[in-house]
DSSP file (Angstrom, degrees, kcal/mol; ACC not computed):
  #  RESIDUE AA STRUCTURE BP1 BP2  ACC     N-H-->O    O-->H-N    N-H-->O    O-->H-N    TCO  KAPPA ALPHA  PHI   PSI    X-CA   Y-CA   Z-CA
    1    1 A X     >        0   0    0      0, 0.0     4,-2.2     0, 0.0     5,-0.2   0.000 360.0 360.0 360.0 -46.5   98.5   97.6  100.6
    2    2 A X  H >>  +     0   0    0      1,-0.2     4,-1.4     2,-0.2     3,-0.9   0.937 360.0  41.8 -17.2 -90.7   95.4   99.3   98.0
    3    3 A X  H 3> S+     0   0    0      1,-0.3     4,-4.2     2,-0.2     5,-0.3   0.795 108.4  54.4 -29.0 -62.9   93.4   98.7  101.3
    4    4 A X  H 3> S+     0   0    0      1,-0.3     4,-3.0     2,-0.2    -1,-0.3   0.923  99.6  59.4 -26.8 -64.0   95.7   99.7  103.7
    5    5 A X  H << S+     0   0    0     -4,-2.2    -1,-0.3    -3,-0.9    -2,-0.2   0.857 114.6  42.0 -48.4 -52.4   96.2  103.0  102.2
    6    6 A X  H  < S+     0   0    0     -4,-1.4     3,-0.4    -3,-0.3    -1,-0.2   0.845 110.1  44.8 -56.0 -62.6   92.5  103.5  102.7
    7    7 A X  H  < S+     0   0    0     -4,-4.2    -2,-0.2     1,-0.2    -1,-0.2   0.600 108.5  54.5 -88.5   0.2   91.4  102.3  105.7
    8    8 A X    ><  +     0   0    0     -4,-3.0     3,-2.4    -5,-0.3    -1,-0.2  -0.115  48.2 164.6-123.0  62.0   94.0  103.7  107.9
    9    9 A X  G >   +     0   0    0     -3,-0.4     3,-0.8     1,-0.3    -1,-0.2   0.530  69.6  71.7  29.4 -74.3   94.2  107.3  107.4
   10   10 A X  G 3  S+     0   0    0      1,-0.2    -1,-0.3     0, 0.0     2,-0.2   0.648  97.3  51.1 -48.8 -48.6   96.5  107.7  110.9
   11   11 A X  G <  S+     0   0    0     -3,-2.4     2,-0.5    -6,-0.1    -1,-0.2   0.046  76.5 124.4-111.4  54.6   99.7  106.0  109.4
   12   12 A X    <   -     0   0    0     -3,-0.8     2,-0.3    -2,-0.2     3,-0.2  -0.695  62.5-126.3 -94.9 140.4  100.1  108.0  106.1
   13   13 A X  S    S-     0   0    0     -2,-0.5    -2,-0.0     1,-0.2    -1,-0.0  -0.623  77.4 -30.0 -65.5 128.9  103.6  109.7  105.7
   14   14 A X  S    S+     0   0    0     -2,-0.3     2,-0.3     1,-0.0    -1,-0.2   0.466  77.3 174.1  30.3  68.2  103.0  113.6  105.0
   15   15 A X        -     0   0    0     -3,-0.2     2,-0.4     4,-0.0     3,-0.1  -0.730  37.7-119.0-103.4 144.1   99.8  113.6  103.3
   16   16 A X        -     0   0    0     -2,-0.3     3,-0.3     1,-0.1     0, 0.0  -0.792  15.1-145.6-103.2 131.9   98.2  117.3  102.6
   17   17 A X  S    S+     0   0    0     -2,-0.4    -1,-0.1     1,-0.2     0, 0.0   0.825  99.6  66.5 -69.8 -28.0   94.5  117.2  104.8
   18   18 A X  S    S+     0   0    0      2,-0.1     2,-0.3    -3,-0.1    -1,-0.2   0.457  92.9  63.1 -79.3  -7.0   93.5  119.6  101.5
   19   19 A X  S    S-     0   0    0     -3,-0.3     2,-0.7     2,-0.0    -4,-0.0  -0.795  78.3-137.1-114.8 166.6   93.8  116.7   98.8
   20   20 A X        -     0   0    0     -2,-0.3    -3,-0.1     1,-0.1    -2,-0.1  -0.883  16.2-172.7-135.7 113.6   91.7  113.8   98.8
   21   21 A X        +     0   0    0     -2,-0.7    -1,-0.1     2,-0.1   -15,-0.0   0.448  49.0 114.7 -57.5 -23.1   93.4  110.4   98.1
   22   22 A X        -     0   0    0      1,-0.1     2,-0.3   -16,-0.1    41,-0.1  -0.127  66.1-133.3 -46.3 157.4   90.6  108.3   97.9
   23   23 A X        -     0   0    0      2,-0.4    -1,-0.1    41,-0.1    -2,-0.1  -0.926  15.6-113.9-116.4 152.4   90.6  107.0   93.9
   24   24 A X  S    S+     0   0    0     -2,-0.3     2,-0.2   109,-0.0    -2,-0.0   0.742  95.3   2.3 -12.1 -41.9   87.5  106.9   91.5
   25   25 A X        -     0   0    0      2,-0.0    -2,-0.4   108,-0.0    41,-0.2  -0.419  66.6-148.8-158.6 171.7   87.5  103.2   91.3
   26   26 A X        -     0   0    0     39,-0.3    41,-2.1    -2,-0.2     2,-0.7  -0.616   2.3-164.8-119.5 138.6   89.5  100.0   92.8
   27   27 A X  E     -a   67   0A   0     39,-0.2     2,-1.0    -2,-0.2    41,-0.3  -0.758  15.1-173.1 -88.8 113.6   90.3   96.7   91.3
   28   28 A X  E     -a   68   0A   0     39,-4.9    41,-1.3    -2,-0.7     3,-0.1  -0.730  13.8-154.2-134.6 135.6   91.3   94.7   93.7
   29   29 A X  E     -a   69   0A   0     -2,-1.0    41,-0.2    39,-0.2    75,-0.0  -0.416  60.4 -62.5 -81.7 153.8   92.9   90.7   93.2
   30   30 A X  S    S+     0   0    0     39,-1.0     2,-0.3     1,-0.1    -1,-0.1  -0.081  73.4 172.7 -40.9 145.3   92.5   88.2   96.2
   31   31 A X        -     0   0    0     45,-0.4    49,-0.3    -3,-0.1    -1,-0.1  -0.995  36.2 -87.8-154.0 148.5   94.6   89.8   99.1
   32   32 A X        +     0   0    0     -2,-0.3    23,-0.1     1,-0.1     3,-0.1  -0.304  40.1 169.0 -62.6 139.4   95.1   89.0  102.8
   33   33 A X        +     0   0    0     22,-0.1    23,-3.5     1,-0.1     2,-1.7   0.583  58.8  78.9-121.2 -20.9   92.8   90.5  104.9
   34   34 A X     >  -     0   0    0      1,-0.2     4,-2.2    21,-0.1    -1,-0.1  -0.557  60.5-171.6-102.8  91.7   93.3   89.0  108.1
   35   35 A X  H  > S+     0   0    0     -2,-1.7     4,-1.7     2,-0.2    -1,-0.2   0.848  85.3  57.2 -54.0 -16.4   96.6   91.2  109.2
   36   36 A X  H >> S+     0   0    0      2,-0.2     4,-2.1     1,-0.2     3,-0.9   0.993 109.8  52.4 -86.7 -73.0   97.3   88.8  112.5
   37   37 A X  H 34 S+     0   0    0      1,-0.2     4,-0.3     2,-0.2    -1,-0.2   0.761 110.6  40.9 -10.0 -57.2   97.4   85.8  109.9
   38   38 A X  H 3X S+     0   0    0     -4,-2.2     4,-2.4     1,-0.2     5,-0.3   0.772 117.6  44.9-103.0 -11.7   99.7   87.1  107.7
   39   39 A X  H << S+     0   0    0     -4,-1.7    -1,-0.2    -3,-0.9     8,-0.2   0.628 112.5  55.5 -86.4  -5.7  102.3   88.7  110.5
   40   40 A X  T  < S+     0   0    0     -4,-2.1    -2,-0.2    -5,-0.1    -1,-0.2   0.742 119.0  32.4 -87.9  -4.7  101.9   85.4  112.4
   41   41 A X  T  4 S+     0   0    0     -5,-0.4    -2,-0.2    -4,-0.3    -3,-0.2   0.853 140.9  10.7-107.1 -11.1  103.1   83.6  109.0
   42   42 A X  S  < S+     0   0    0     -4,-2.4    -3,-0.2    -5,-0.1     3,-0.1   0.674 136.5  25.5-106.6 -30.0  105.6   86.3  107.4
   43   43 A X    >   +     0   0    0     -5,-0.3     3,-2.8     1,-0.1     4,-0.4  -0.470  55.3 153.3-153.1  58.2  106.3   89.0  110.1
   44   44 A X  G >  S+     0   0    0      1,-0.3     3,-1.1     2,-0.2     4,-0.4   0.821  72.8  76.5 -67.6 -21.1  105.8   87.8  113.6
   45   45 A X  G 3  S+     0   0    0      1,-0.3    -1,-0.3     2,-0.1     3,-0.2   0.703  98.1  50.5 -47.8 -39.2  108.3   90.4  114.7
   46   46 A X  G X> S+     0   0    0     -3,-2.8     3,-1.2    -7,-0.2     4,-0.8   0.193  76.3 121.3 -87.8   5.1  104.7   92.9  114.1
   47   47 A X  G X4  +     0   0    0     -3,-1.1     3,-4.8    -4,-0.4     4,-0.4   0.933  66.9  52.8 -29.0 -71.4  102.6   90.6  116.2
   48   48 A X  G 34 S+     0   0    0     -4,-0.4    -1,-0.2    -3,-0.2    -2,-0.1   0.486 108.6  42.5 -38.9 -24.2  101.8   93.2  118.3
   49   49 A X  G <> S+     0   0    0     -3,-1.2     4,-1.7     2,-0.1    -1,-0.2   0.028  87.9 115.2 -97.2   6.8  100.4   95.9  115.9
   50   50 A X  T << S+     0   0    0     -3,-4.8     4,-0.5    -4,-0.8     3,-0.1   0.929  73.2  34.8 -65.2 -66.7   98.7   93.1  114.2
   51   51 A X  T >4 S+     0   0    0     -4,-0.4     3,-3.0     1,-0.2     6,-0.3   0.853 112.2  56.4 -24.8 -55.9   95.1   93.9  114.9
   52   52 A X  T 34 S+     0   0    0      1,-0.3     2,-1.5    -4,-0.1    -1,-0.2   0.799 115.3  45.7 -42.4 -79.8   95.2   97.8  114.6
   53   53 A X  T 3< S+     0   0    0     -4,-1.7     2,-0.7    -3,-0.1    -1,-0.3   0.252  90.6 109.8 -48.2  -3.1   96.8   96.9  110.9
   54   54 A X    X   -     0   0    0     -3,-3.0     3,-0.7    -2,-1.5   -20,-0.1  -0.610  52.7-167.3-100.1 113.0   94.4   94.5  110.2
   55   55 A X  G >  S+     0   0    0     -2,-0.7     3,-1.4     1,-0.2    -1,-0.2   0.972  93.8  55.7 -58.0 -57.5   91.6   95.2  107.4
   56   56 A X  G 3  S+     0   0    0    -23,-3.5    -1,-0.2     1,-0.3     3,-0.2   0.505 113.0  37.7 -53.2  -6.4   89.7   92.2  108.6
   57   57 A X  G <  S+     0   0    0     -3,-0.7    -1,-0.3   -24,-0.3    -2,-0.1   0.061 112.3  58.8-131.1  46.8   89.5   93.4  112.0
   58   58 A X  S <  S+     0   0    0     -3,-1.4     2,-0.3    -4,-0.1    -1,-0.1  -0.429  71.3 176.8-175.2  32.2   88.9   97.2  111.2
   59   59 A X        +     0   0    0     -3,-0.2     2,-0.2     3,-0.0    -3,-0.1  -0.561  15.7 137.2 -84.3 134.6   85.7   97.1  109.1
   60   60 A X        -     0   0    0     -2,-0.3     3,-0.1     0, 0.0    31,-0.1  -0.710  58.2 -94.6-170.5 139.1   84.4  100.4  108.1
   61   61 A X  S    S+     0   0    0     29,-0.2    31,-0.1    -2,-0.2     3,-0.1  -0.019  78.3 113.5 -94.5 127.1   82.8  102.5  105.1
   62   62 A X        +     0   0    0     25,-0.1    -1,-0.2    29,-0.0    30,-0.0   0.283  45.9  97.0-170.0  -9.7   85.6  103.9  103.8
   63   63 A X        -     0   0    0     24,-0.1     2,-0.2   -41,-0.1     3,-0.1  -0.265  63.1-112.9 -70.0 166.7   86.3  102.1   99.8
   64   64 A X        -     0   0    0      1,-0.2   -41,-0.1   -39,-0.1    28,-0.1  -0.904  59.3 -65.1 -11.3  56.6   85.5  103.1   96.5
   65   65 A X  S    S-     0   0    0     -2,-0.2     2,-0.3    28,-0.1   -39,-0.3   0.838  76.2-159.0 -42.5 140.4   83.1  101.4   94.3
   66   66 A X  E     - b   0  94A   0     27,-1.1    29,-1.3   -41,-0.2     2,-0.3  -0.776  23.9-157.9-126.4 159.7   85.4   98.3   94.3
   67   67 A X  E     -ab  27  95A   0    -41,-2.1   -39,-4.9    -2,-0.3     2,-0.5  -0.892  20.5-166.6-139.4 143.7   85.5   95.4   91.8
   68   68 A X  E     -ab  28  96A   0     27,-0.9    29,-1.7    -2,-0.3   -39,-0.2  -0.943   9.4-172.8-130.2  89.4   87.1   92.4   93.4
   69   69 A X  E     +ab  29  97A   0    -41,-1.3   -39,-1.0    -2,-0.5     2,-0.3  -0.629  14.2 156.4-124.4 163.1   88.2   89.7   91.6
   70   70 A X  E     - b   0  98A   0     27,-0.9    29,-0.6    -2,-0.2    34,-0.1  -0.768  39.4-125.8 170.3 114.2   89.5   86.2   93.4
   71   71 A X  E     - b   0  99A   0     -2,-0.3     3,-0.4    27,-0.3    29,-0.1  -0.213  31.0-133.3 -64.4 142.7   89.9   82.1   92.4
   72   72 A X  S    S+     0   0    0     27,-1.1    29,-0.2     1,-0.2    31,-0.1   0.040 107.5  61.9-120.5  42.0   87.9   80.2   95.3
   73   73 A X  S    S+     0   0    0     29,-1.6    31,-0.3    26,-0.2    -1,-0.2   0.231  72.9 123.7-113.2  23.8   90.6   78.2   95.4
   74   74 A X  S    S-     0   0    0     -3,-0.4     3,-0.4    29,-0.3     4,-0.1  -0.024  71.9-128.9 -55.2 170.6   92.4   80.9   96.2
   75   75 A X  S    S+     0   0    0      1,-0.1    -1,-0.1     2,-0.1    28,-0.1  -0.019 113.6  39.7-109.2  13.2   94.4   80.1  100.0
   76   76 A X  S  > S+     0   0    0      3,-0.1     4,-0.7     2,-0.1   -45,-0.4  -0.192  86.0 105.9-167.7  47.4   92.8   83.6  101.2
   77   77 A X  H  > S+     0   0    0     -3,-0.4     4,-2.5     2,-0.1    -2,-0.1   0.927  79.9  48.6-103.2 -23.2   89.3   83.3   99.6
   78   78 A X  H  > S+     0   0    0      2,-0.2     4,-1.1     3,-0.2    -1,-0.1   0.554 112.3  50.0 -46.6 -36.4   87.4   82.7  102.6
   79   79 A X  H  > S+     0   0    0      2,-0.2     4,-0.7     3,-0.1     5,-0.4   0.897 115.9  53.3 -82.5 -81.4   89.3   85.9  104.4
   80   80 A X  H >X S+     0   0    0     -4,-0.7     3,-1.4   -49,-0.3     4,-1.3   0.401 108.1  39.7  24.8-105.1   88.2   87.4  101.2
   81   81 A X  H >X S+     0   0    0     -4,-2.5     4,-1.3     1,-0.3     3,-1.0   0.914 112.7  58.3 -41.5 -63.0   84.6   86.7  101.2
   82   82 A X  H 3< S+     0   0    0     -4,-1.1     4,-0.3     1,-0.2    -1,-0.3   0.727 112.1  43.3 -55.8 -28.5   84.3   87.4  104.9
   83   83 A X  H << S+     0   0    0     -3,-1.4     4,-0.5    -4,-0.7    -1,-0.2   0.679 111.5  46.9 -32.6 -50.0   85.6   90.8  104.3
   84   84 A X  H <X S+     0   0    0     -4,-1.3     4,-1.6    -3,-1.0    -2,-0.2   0.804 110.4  51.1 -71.2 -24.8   84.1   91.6  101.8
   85   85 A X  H  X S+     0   0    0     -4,-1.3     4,-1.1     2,-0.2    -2,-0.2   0.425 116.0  48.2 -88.0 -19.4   80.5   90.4  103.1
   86   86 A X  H  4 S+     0   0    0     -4,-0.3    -1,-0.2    -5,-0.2    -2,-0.1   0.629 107.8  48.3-114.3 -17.1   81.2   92.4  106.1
   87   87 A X  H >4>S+     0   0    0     -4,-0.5     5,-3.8     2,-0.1     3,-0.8   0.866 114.9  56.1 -91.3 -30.0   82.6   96.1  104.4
   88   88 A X  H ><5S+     0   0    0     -4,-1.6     3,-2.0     3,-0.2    -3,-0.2   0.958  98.6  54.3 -76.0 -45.2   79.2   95.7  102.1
   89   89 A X  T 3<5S+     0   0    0     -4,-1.1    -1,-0.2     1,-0.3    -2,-0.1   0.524 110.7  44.4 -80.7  29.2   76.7   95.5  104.9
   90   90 A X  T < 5S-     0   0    0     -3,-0.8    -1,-0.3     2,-0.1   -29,-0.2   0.359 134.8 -90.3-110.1   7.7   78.0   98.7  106.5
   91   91 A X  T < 5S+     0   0    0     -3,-2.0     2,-0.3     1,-0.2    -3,-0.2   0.602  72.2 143.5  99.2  20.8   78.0  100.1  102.7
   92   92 A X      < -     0   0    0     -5,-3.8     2,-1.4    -8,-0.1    -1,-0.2  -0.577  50.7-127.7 -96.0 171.8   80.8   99.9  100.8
   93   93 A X        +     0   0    0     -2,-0.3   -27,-1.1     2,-0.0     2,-0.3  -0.842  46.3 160.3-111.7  94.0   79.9   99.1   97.2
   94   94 A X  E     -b   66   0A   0     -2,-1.4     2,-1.0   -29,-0.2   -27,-0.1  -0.924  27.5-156.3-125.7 107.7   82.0   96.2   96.5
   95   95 A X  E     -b   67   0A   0    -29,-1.3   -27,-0.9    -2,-0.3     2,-0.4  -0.633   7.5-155.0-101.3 113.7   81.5   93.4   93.6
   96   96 A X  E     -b   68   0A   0     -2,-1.0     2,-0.5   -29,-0.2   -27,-0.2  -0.460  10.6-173.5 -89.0 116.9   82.9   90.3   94.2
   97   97 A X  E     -b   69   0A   0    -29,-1.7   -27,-0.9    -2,-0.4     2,-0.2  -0.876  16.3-170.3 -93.8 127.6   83.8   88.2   90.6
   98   98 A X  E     -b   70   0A   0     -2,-0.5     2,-0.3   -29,-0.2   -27,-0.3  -0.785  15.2-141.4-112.6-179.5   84.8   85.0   91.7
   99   99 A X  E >   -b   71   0A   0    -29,-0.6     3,-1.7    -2,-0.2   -27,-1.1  -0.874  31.7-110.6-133.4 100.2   86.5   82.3   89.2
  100  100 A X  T 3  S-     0   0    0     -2,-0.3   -27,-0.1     1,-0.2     3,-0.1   0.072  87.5 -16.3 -10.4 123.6   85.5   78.8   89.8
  101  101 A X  T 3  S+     0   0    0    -29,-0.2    -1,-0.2     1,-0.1     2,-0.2   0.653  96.1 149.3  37.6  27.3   88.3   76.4   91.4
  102  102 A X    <   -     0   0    0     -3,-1.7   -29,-1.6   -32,-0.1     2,-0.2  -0.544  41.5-130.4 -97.1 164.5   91.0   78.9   90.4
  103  103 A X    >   -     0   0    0     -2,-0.2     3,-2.8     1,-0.2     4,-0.4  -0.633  37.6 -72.3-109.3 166.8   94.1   79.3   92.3
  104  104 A X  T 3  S+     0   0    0    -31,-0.3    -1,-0.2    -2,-0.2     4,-0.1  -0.035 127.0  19.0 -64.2 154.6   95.8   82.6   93.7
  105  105 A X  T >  S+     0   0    0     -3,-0.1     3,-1.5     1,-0.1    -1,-0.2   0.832  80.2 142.1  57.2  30.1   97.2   84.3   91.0
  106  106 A X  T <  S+     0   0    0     -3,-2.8    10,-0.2     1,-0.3    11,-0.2   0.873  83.9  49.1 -45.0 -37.3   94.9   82.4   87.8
  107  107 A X  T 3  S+     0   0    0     -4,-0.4    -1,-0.3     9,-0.1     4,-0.2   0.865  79.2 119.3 -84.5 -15.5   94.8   85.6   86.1
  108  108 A X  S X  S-     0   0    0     -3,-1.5     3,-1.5     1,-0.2     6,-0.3   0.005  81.7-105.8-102.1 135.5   98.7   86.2   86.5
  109  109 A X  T 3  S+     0   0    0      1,-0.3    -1,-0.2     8,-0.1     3,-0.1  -0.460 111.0  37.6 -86.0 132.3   99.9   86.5   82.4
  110  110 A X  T 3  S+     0   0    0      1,-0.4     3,-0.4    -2,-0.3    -1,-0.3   0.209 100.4 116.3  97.7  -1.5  102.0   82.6   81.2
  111  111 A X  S X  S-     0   0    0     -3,-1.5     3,-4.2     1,-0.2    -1,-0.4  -0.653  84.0 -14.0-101.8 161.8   99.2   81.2   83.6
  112  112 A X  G >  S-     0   0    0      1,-0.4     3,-0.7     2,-0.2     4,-0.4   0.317 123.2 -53.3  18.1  51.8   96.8   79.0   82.0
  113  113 A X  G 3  S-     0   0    0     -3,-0.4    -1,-0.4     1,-0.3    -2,-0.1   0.729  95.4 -78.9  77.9  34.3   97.3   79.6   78.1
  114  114 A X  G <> S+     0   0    0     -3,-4.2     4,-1.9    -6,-0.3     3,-0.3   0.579 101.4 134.6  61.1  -5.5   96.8   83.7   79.3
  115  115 A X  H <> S+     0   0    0     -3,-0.7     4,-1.5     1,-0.2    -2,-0.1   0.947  72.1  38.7 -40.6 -51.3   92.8   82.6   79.3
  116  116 A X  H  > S+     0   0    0     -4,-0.4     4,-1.9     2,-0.2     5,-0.4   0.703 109.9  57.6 -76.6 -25.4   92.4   84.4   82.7
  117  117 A X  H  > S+     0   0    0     -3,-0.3     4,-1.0    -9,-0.2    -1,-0.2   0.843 111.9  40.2 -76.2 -40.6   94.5   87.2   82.0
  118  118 A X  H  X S+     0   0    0     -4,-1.9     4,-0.9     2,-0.1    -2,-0.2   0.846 118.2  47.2 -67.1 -35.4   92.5   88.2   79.0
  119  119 A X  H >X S+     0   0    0     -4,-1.5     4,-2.8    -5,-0.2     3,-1.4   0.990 112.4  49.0 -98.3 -48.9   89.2   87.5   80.6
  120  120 A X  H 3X>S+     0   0    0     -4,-1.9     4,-1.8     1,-0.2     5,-0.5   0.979 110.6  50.3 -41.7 -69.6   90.0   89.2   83.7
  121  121 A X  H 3X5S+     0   0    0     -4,-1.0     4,-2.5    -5,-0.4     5,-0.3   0.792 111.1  52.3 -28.8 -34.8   91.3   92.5   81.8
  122  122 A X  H <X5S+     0   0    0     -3,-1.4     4,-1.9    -4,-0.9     5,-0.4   0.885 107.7  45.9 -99.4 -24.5   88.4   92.5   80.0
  123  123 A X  H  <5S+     0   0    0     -4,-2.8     4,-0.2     1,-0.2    -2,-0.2   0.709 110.7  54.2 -74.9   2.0   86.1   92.3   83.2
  124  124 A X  H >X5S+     0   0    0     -4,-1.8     4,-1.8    -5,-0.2     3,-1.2   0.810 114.6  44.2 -85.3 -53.4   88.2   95.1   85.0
  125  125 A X  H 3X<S+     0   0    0     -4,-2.5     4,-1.5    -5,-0.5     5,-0.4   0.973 114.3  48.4 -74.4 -51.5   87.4   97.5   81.5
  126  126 A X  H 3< S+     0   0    0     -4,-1.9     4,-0.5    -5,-0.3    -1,-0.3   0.888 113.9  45.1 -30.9 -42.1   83.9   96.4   81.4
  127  127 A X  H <4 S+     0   0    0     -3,-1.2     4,-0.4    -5,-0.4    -1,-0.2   0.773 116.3  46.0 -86.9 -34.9   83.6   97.3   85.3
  128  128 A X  H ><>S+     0   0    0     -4,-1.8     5,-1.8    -3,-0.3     3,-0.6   0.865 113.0  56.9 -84.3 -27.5   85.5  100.7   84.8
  129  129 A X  G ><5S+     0   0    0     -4,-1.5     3,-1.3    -5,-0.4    -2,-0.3   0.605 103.6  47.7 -53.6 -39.2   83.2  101.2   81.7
  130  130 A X  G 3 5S+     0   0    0     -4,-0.5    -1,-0.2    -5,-0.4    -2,-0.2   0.554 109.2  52.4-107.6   5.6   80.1  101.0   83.3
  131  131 A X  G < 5S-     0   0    0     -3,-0.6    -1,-0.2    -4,-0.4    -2,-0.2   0.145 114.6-112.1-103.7  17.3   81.1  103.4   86.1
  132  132 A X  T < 5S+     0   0    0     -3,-1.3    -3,-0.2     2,-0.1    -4,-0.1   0.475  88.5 111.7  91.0 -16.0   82.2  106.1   83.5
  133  133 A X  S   <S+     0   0    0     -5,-1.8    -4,-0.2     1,-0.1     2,-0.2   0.965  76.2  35.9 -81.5 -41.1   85.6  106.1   84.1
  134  134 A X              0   0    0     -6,-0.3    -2,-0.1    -9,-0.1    -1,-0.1  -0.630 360.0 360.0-128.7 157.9   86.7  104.6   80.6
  135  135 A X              0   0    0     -2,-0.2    -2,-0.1    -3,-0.0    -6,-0.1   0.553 360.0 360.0 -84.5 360.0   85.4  104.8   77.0
């Protein structure tokens, strides 16, 4: 949805043209990318809008200095990486942390004795830390 919000400008509720929405910074955990995937497996009823709706088929400079973080045993690390590989060579400034053999939602807090939930937190304040944003 982070994404969404971003790349499609056109289906914002009431939005003022005079502020600008864009944020500093995003973090963003593994996420579907491929929007025709995920309405042919959740929301087939949107088939039809899938593409338009679709980050993965809608690449264009349009992010935030991004930190990206994502198990590549995640089930949507491959849409992932191919997203991401594809929004950095037109220029967005996106850095992909991956976690060896981790599954979607490693970092998620009860998961694996909270190891991944501390080490992630600390590599989102490190990453907001070296862009300024945080002491």
């Amino acid at each position: 949805m982070a994404i969404a919000s971003l790349m499609f400008k056109d289906i914002d509720d009431d939005i003022d043209p005079t502020e600008d929405y864009v944020p500093n910074a995003l973090i963003m955990f593994a996420a579907v990318m491929d929007g025709i995937d995920i309405m042919r497996r959740r929301f087939p009823e949107l088939i039809d809008i899938a593409e338009e709706l679709s980050p993965l088929h809608n690449i264009k400079l349009c992010l935030p200095r991004t930190l990206w973080i994502c198990g590549t045993a995640d089930v949507d690390y491959q849409q992932n990486k191919e997203f991401i590989n594809k929004m950095v060579e037109i220029g967005n400034d996106i850095t992909l942390k991956t976690y060896q053999d981790m599954e979607h939602g490693f970092f998620n807090y009860g998961k694996h004795e909270n190891r991944y939930f501390h080490e992630t937190k600390l590599e989102i304040e490190n990453y907001l830390r070296s862009l300024g944003l945080i002491d």
